[in-house]
C-alpha positions as CSV (number, residue, x, y, z in Angstrom):
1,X,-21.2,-18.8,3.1
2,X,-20.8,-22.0,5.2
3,X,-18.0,-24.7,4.4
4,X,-18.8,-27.6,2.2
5,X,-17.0,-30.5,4.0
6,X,-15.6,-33.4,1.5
7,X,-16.0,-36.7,3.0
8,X,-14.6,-39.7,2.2
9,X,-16.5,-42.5,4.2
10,X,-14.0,-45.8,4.5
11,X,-16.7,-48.5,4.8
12,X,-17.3,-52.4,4.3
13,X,-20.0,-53.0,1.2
14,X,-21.3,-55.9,3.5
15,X,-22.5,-53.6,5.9
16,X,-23.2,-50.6,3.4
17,X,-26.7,-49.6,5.6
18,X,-24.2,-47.7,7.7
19,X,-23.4,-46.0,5.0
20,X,-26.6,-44.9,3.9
21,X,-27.5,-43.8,7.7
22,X,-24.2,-41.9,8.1
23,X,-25.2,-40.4,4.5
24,X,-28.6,-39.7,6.0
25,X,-27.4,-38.3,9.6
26,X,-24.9,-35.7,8.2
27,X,-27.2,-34.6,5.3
28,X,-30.0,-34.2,7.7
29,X,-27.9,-31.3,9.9
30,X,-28.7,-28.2,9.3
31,X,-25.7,-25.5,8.4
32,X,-23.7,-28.1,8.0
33,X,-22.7,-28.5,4.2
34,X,-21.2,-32.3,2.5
35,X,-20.3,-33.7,-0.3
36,X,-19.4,-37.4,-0.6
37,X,-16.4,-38.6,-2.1
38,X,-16.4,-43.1,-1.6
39,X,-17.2,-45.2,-3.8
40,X,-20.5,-47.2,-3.1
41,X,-22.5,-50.8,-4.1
42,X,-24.6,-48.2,-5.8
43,X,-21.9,-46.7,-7.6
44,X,-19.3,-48.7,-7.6
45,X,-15.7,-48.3,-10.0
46,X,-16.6,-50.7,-12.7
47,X,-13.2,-52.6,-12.8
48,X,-11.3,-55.3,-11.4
49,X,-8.0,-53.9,-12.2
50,X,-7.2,-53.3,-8.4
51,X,-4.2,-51.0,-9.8
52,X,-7.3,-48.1,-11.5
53,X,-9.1,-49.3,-8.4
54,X,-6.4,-48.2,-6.2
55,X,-5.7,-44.7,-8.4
56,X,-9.3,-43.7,-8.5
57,X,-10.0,-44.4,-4.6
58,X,-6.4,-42.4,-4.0
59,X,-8.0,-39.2,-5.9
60,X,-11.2,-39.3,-4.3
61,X,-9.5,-39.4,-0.7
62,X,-7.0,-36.9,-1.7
63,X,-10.0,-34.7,-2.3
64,X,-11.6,-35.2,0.8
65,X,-11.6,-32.7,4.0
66,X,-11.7,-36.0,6.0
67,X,-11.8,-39.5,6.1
68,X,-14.1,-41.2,8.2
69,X,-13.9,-44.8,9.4
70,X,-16.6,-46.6,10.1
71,X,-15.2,-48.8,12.7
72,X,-17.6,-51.9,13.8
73,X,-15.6,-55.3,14.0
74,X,-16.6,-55.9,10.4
75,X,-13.8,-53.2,9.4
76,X,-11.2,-55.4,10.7
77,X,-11.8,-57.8,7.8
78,X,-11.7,-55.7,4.9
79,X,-8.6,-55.3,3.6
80,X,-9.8,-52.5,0.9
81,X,-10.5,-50.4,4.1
82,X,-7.1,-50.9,5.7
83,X,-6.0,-49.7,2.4
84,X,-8.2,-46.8,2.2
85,X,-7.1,-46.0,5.9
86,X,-3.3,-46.0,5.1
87,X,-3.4,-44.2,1.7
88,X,-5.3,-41.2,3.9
89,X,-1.9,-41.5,6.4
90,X,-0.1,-41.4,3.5
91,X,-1.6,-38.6,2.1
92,X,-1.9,-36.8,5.2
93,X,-5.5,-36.7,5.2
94,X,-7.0,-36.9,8.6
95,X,-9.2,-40.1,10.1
96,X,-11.8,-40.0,12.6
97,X,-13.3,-43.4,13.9
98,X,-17.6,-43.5,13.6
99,X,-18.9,-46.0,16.2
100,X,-22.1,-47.4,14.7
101,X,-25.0,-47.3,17.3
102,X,-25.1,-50.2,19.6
103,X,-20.9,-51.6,19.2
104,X,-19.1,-52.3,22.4
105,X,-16.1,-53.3,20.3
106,X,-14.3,-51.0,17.7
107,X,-12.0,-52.4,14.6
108,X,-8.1,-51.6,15.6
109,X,-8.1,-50.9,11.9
110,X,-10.0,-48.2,12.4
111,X,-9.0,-47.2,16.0
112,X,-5.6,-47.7,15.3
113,X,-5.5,-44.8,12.8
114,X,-7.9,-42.4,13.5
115,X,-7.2,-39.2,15.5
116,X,-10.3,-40.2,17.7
117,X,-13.5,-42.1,17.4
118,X,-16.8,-40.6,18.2
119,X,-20.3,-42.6,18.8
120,X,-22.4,-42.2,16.5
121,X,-24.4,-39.3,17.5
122,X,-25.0,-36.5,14.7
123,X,-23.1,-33.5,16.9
124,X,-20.2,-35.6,17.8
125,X,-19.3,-36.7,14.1
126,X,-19.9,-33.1,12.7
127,X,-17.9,-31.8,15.8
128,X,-15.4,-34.2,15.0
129,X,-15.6,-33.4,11.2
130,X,-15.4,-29.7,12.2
131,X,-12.4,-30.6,14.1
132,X,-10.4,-32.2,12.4
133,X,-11.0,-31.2,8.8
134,X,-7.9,-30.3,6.7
């Protein structure tokens, strides 16, 4: 039976049509088997105690294969994905960059941790994924 991959995708909720595309783009590959672990606009942790914000987003990366990064400029002004990013250092998890189609510049947050960044083309990411899964 094929692997189930566990992704955790560290993302900006302005820009969460990325998210939905990347959803759509790894879903849509055959034999290759996901599960999502972030936490989205459309379901979102219903708090604003950022400590149970910050405990809930640490479980659902711990469980994660993989941590991916979407890494257009918007990135480098969230500072909920710079913590994402260094609680998956922290917990050993690893980070791959996702270029979104049509970015000549990347977020250093995102660069700056990830074991590489890939374009966004279906075969890269799941190569990538494939990779670098724990």
């Amino acid at each position: 039976m094929a692997k189930t991959y566990s992704i955790f995708i560290s993302h900006s909720w302005q820009n969460s049509d990325a998210l939905t595309r990347l959803h759509n783009l790894l879903k849509e590959r055959g034999y290759f088997n996901v599960e999502f672990e972030e936490v989205s606009k459309d379901e979102p942790i219903n708090s604003s105690n950022a400590d149970y914000i910050k405990r809930r987003l640490r479980e659902k990366i711990d469980n994660s294969d993989i941590v991916l990064g979407l890494a257009g400029m918007y990135a480098s002004h969230s500072d909920w994905m710079e913590w994402e990013l260094d609680k998956a250092l922290d917990l050993k998890v690893p980070i791959v960059g996702v270029i979104p189609r049509g970015q000549e510049r990347i977020s250093t947050t995102v660069s700056s941790r990830s074991i590489t960044d890939v374009g966004w083309n279906t075969e890269s990411i799941v190569a990538a994924i494939r990779d670098y899964s724990k």
